[in-house]
C-alpha positions in Angstrom: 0.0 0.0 0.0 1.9 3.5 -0.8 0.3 6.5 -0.1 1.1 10.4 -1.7 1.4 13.8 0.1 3.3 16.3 -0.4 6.8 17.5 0.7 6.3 19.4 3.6 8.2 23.1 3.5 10.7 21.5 6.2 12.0 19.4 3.7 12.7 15.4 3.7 14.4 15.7 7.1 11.4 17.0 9.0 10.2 14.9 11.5 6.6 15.7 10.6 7.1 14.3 7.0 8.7 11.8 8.1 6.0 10.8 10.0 7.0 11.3 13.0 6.7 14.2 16.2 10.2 14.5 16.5 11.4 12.3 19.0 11.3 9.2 16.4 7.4 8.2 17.6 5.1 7.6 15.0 2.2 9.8 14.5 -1.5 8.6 13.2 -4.5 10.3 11.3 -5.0 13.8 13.3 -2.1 13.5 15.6 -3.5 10.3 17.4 -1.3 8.3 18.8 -1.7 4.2 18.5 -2.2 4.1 21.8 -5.3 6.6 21.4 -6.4 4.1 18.1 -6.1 1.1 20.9 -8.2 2.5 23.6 -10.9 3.2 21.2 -11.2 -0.7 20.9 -11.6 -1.5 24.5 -8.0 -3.5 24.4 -6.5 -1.5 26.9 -6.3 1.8 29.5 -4.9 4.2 27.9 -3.7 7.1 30.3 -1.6 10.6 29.8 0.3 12.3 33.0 2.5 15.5 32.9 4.7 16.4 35.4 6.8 19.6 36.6 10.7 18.5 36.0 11.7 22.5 36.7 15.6 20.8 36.8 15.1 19.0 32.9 16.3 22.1 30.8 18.6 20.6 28.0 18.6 17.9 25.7 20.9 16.2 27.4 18.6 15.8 30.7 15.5 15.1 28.4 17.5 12.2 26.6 18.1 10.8 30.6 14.7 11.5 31.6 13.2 9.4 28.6 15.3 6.4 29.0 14.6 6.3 32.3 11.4 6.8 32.2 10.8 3.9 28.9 12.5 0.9 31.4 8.9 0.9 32.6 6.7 -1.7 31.3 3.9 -0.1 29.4 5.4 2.9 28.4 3.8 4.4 24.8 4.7 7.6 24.2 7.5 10.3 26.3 7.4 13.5 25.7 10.0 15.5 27.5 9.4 19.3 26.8 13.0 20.7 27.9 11.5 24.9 27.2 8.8 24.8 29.9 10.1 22.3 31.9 7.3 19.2 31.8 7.1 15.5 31.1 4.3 14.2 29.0 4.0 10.7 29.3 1.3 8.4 28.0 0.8 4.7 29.3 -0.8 1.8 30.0 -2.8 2.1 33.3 -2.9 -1.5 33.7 0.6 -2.0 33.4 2.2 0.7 35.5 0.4 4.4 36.6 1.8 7.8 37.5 3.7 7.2 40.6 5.8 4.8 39.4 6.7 7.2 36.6 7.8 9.7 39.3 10.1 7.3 40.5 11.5 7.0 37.4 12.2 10.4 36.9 13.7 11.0 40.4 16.0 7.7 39.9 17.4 9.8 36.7 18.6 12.9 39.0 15.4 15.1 38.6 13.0 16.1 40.9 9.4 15.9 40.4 7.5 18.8 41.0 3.8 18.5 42.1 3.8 15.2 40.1 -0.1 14.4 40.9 -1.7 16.4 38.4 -3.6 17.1 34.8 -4.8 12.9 33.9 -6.2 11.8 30.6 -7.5 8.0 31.5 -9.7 5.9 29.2 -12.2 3.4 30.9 -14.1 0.6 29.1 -17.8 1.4 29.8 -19.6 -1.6 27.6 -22.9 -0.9 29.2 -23.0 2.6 27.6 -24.4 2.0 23.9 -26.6 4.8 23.5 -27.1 8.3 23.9 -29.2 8.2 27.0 -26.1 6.1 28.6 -23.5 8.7 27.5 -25.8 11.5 28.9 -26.4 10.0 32.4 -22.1 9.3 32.7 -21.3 12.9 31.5 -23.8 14.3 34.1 -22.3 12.0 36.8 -19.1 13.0 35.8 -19.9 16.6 35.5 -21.0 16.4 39.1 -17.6 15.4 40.5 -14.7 18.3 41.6 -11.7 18.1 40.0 -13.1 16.4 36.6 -12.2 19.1 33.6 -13.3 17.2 30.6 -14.6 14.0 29.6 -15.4 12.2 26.4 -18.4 9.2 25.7 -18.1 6.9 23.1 -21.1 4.5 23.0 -19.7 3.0 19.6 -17.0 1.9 21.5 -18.3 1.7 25.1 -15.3 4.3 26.6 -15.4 7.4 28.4 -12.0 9.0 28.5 -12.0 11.5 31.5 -9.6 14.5 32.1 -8.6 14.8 35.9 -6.8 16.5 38.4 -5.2 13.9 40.6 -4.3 16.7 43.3 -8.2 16.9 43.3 -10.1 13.6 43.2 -8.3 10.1 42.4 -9.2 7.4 40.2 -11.2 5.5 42.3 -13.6 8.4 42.5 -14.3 8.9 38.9 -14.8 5.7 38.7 -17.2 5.5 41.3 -19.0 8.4 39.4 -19.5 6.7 36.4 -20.7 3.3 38.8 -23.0 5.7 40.3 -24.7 6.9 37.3 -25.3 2.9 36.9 -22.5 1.1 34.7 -20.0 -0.5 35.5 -16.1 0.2 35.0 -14.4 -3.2 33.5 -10.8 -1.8 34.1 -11.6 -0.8 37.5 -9.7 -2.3 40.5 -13.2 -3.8 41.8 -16.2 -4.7 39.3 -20.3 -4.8 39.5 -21.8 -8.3 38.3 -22.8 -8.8 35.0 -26.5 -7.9 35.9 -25.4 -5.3 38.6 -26.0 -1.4 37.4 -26.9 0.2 33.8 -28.6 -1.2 31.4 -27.1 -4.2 32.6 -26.1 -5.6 29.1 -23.8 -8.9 28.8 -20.0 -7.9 28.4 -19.0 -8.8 24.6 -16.7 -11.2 26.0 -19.6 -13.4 28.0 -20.7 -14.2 24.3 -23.9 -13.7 22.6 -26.5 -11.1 24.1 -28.9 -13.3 23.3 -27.7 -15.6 26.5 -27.5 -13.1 29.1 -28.5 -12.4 32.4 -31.0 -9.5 31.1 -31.8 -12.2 28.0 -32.9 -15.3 30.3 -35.0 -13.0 32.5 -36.8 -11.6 29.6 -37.8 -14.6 27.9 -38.6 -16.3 31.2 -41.0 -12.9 31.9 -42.3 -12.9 28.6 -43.1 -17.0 29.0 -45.0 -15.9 32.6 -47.2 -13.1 30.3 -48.2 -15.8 27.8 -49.3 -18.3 30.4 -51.1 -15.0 32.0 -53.1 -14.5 28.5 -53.9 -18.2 28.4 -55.8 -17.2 31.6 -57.4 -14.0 30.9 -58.7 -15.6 27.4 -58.7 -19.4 27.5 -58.9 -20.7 30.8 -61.6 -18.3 32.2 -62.7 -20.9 34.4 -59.4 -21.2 36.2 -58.8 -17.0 36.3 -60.6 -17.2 39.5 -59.5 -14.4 42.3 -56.7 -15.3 44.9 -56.2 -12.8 46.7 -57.7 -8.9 47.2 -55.3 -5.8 47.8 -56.5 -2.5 48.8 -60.2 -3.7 48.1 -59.0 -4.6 44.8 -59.5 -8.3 43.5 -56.1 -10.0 42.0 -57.1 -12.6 40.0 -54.7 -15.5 38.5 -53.4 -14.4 35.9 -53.0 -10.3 37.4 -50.8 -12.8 39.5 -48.6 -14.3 36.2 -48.7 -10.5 34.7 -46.7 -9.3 38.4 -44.3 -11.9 38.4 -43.7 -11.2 34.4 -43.1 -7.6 35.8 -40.7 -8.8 38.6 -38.8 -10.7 36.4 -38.4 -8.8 32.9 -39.0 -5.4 34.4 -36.5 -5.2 37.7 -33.6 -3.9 35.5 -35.7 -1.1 33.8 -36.9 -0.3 37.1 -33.0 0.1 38.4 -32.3 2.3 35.2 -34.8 4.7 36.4 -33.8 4.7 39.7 -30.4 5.6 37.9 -31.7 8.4 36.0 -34.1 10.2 38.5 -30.9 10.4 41.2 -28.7 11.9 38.2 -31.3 14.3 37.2 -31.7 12.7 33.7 -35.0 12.4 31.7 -34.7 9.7 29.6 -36.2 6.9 28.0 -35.5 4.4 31.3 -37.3 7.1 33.6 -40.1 7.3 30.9 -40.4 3.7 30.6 -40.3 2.8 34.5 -42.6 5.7 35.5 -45.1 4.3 32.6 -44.6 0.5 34.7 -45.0 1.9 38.2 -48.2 3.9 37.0 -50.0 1.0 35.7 -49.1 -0.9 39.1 -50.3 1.9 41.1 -54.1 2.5 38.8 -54.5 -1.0 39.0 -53.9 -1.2 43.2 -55.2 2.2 43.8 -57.8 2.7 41.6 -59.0 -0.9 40.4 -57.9 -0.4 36.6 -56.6 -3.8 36.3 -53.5 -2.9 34.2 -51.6 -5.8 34.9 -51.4 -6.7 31.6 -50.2 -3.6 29.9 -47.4 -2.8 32.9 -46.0 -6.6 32.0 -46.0 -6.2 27.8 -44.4 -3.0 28.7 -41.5 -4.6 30.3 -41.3 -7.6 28.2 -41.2 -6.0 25.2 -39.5 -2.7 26.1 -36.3 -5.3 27.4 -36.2 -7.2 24.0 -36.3 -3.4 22.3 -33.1 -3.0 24.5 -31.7 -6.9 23.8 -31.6 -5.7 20.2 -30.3 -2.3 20.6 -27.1 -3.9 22.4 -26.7 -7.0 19.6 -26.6 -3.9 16.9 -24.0 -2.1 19.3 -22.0 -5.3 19.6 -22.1 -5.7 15.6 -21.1 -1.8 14.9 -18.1 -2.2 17.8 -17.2 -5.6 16.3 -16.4 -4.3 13.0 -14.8 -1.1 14.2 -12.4 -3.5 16.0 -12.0 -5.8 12.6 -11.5 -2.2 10.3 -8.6 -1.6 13.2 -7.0 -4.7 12.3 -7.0 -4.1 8.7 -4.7 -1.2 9.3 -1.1 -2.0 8.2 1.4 -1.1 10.3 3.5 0.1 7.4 3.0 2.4 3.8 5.2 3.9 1.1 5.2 7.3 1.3 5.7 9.0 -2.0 6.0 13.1 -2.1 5.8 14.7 -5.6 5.5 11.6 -7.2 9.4 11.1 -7.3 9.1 7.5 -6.3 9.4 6.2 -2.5 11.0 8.1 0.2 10.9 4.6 2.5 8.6 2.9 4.9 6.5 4.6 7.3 4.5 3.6 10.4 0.7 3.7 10.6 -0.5 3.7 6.9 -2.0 7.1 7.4 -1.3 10.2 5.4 0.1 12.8 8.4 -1.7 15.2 9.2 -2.5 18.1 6.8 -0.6 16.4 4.1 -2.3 17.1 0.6 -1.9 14.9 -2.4 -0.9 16.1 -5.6 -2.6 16.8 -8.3 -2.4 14.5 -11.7 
């Protein structure tokens, strides 16, 4: 695969051209690092930390200060910044984290100024697939102290948050985002599959379609059928066992409950997720719409049984199928990642090939030329 652009006005030796951001790391589509490209897939934590290295003002104590720092396991990207004095470094959170950076840059000579500060982590988030999802994270996140930016990605279920560490730590945000109701997979401690959220199968437990949320849905929408047999078939069996509020329950109001309790408890706990967070959304609408019927039918005598359990039965297969389509779209996402070689030809002015370059991507603001 070669690829054209042309030569940039700093000539053949410019690091830009040469794909590259001048400390010999390659550079992706709009300045992305691979590392960026990988979180996007869910395959890792990606994380950024600066630090204050006042003492770091040549190129000599940058060159120190790097290969120190890169003896680390799950180092990606240093960037030592020798003219105002700061370390940009950009990891894998899973692998090592920003104290043990620190260290690093102490053991090469330097002190470490203030080295809890500005964080750019990346948290796999599968439960969020939709907009409503993203909205109820960013308001939880929005909420916390010390948060300044985050990002949802519901194609790829990942929120990457901007924090001051001097200000809250990682464990709060991700208690934040658990408290909006989904849970954190790269967290140190993890929810059950059917704990919080939408409460969707990981796409590593396997198909959707044999999930926690799955099973209860079927088994709830197997209750409501045996309900209806009831209600329209067996008439002479729909006889009244027990009477709440002065309000007769017959058999089958009994089978269209237990469809509710089964099929409807994890709508239910979505609401309860969006009321605390503020957030009108489709869970809120759909759980109020559940708890009214409940509450006409005991209250008032209205007998909506039947119409609070189709609710939940069908509004949780409407959700089943929204989060097989989400698997799909990340699934090929992941496979179009793969595709990408990790080498191109680049070719400026159409003089032939000016050697390999990592990434396969045109750098960024290159143009092609004309024919």
């Amino acid at each position: 695969m070669s690829e054209q652009c042309d030569e940039s006005a700093g000539g053949r030796n410019d690091p830009a051209a040469a794909g590259s951001d001048g400390g010999g790391r390659p550079v992706t589509d709009g300045g992305r690092s691979e590392t960026d490209r990988a979180s996007e897939t869910g395959s890792r934590t990606s994380a950024t930390v600066e630090l204050d290295v006042p003492e770091m003002d040549c190129a000599s104590c940058a060159s120190k200060v790097e290969s120190s720092v890169r003896r680390l396991e799950g180092i990606d990207r240093v960037d030592p910044r020798v003219t105002s004095g700061r370390l940009r470094v950009a990891y894998d959170a899973r692998r090592t984290d920003a104290a043990a950076i620190g260290e690093r840059v102490e053991r090469a000579g330097y002190r470490v100024e203030g080295s809890n500060g500005p964080c750019e982590v990346t948290f796999d988030v599968p439960d969020m697939d939709c907009a409503s999802c993203a909205g109820k994270v960013e308001n939880a996140l929005g909420s916390v102290a010390g948060v300044d930016d985050c990002e949802t990605r519901p194609t790829s279920g990942t929120v990457r948050v901007t924090f001051d560490e001097r200000r809250v730590s990682r464990r709060q945000v991700v208690d934040a985002i658990e408290g909006a109701g989904y849970e954190v997979k790269n967290a140190t401690a993890n929810a059950d599959e059917d704990g919080r959220g939408h409460a969707h199968a990981s796409p590593d437990a396997g198909s959707v379609w044999r999930s926690t949320r799955a099973v209860k849905t079927w088994v709830s929408g197997v209750v409501v059928v045996v309900g209806l047999l009831f209600e329209f078939v067996l008439r002479g069996s729909n006889v009244e066992v027990a009477s709440v509020l002065g309000s007769e329950l017959l058999a089958a109001d009994v089978l269209f409950l237990v469809g509710v309790a089964v099929g409807g408890q994890t709508i239910l706990r979505n609401g309860y997720y969006s009321a605390r967070n503020l957030n009108l959304d489709i869970d809120l609408l759909m759980s109020g719409a559940i708890v009214g019927a409940l509450v006409a039918s005991v209250g008032f005598g209205a007998a909506l049984y039947f119409e609070a359990a189709t609710l939940a039965v069908l509004f949780s297969v409407a959700e089943l199928l929204e989060r097989h389509s989400m698997d799909r779209t990340r699934d090929s996402l992941r496979e179009l990642m793969d595709l990408s070689p990790d080498e191109a030809t680049v070719r400026r002015g159409g003089d032939g090939d000016d050697g390999p370059r990592r990434g396969g991507r045109r750098r960024r603001g290159g143009r092609r030329p004309s024919r």
